[in-house]
C-alpha positions in Angstrom: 107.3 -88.8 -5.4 106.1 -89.1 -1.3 105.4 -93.0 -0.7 101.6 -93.3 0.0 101.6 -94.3 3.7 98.5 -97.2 4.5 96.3 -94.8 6.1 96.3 -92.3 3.3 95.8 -95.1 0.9 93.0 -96.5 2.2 91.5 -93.0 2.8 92.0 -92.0 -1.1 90.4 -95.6 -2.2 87.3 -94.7 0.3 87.2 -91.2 -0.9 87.0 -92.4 -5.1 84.4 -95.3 -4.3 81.9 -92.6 -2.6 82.9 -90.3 -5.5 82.2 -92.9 -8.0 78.8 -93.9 -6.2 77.9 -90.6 -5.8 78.2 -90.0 -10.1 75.7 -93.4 -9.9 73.2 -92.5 -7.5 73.2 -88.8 -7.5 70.6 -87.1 -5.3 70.0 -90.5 -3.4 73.4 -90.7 -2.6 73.9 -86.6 -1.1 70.6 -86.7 0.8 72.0 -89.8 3.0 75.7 -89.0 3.2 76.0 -84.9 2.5 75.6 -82.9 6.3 73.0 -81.3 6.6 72.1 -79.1 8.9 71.1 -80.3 12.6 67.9 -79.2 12.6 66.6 -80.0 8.8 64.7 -83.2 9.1 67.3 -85.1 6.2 69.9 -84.6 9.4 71.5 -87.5 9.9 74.1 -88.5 12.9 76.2 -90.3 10.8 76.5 -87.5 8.4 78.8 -85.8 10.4 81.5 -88.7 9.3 79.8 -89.6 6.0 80.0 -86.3 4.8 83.8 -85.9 4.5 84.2 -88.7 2.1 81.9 -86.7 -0.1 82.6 -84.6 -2.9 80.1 -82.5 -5.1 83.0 -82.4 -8.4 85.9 -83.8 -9.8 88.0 -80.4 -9.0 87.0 -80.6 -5.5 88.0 -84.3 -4.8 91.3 -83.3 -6.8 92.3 -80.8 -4.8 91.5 -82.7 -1.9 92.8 -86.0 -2.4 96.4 -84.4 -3.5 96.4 -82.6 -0.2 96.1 -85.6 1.7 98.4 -87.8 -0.4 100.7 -84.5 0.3 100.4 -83.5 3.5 98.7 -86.7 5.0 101.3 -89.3 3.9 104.2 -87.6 6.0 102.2 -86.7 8.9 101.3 -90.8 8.7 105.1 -91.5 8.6 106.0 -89.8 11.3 102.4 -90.0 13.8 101.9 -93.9 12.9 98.3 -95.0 11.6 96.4 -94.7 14.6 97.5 -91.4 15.3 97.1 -89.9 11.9 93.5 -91.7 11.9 92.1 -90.6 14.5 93.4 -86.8 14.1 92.3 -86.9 10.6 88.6 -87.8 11.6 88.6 -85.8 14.7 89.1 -82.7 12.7 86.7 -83.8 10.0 84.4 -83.8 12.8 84.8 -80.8 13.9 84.8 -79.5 10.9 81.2 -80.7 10.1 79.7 -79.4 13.7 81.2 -76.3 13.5 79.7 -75.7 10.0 76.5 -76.7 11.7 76.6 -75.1 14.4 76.9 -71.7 12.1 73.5 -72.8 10.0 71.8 -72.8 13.5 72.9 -69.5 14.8 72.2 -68.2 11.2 69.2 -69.8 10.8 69.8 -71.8 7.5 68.4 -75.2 7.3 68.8 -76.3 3.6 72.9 -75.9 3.2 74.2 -79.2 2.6 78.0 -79.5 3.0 80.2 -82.2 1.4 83.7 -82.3 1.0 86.8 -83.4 3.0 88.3 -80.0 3.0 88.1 -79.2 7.0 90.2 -82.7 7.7 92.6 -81.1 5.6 92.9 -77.6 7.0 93.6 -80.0 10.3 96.6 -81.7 8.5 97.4 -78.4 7.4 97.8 -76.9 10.8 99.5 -80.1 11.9 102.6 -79.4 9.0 103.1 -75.7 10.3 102.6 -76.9 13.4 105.8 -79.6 13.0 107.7 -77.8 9.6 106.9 -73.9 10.5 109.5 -73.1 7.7 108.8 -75.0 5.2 107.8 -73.2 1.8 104.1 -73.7 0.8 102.7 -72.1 -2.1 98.9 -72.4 -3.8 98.2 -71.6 -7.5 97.2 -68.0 -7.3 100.2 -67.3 -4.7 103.1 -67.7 -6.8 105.7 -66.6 -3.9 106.6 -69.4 -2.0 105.4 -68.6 2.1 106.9 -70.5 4.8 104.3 -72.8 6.6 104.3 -70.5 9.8 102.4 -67.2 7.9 101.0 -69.6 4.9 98.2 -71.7 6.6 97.2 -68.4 9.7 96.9 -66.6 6.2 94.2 -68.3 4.7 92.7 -69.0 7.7 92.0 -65.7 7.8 91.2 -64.9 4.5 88.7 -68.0 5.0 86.8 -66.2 7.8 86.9 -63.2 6.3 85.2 -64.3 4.1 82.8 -67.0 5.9 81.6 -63.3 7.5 81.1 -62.2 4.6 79.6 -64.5 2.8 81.4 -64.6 -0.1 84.5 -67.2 -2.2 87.8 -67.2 -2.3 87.3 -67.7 -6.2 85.3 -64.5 -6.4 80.6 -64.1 -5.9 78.9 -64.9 -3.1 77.1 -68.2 -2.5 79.3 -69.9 -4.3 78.8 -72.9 -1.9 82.4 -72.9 0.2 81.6 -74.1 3.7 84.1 -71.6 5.0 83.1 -72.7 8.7 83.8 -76.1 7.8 87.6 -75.3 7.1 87.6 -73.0 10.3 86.1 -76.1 12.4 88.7 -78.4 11.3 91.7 -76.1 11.6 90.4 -74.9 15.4 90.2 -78.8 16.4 93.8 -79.0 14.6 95.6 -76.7 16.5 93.6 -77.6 19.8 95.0 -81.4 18.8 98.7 -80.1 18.6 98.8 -78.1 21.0 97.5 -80.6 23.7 99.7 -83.3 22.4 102.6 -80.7 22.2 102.3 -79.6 26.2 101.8 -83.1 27.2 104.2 -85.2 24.7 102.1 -87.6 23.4 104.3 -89.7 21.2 104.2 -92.6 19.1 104.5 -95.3 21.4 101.3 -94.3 23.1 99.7 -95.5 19.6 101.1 -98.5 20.0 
């Protein structure tokens, strides 16, 4: 198994405790740390960083926290901790305004959003983005895709169905901040692609 890199780790650890005092305090604990949207009055500014370490079950912090030990731990190894951190937030970020900024133009101002899902369509891009050929595959794709056509795949299918209101997993409603994963994955590639053209390497982490 991948080493867990000291980023990652610390990440996961934060990730559990909020999980763990989220099981404790319930409500209490989503109405000050879930996002809501800007303009319902629970809107908090830090809930646009609190947000990501929240998860609303223990199949949605699974899935999460294995992506990040998967993805995040050799992204760290490579980038260096400072890096890694600050792309890691700056997509969850993203992430979190970009879902917002949907719930404006749509008008809803009672979604909540929790979850750590659009940092990790940002590591996501990152990988194809430094291993386009590597061989990713998810439960319900059996085939093996190479990183290139995997993650613009479910991208897509993720706005598709952000349009149109509906889950990946089948209903609509179902509570999958499909913007969320869009924002992250937009402020991913923007990320790369700047550090790409100008070279941005390690050192300058230093």
């Amino acid at each position: 198994m991948r080493e867990i890199t000291p980023v990652v780790k610390q990440l996961l650890i934060i990730n559990i405790l909020f999980f763990v005092g989220t099981q404790i305090l319930q409500d209490k604990a989503y109405m000050y740390f879930a996002l809501f949207p800007f303009n319902n009055p629970n809107f908090q500014i830090w809930q646009l960083l609190t947000h990501m370490f929240m998860h609303g079950g223990i199949m949605h912090i699974a899935f999460n926290m294995f992506a990040l030990y998967s993805f995040g731990s050799m992204l760290e190894s490579i980038w260096g901790n400072k890096k890694f951190l600050f792309f890691y937030i700056s997509c969850g970020l993203g992430a979190g305004i970009m879902q917002n900024l949907i719930n404006l133009y749509t008008g809803d101002i009672m979604t909540s959003a929790v979850g750590a899902s659009g940092a990790i369509y940002g590591l996501l891009v990152a990988f194809a983005f430094m291993f386009p050929d590597a061989q990713l595959a998810m439960m319900f794709i059996p085939v093996p895709i190479k990183a290139k056509y995997f993650v613009p795949g479910i991208l897509a299918i993720d706005l598709f169905l952000g349009i149109k209101g509906n889950s990946i997993f089948g209903g609509s409603g179902t509570g999958i901040a499909h913007f969320a994963h869009i924002g992250g994955a937009l402020i991913g590639f923007i990320m790369m692609w700047y550090w790409k053209k100008n070279s941005f390497n390690n050192r300058r982490w230093n």
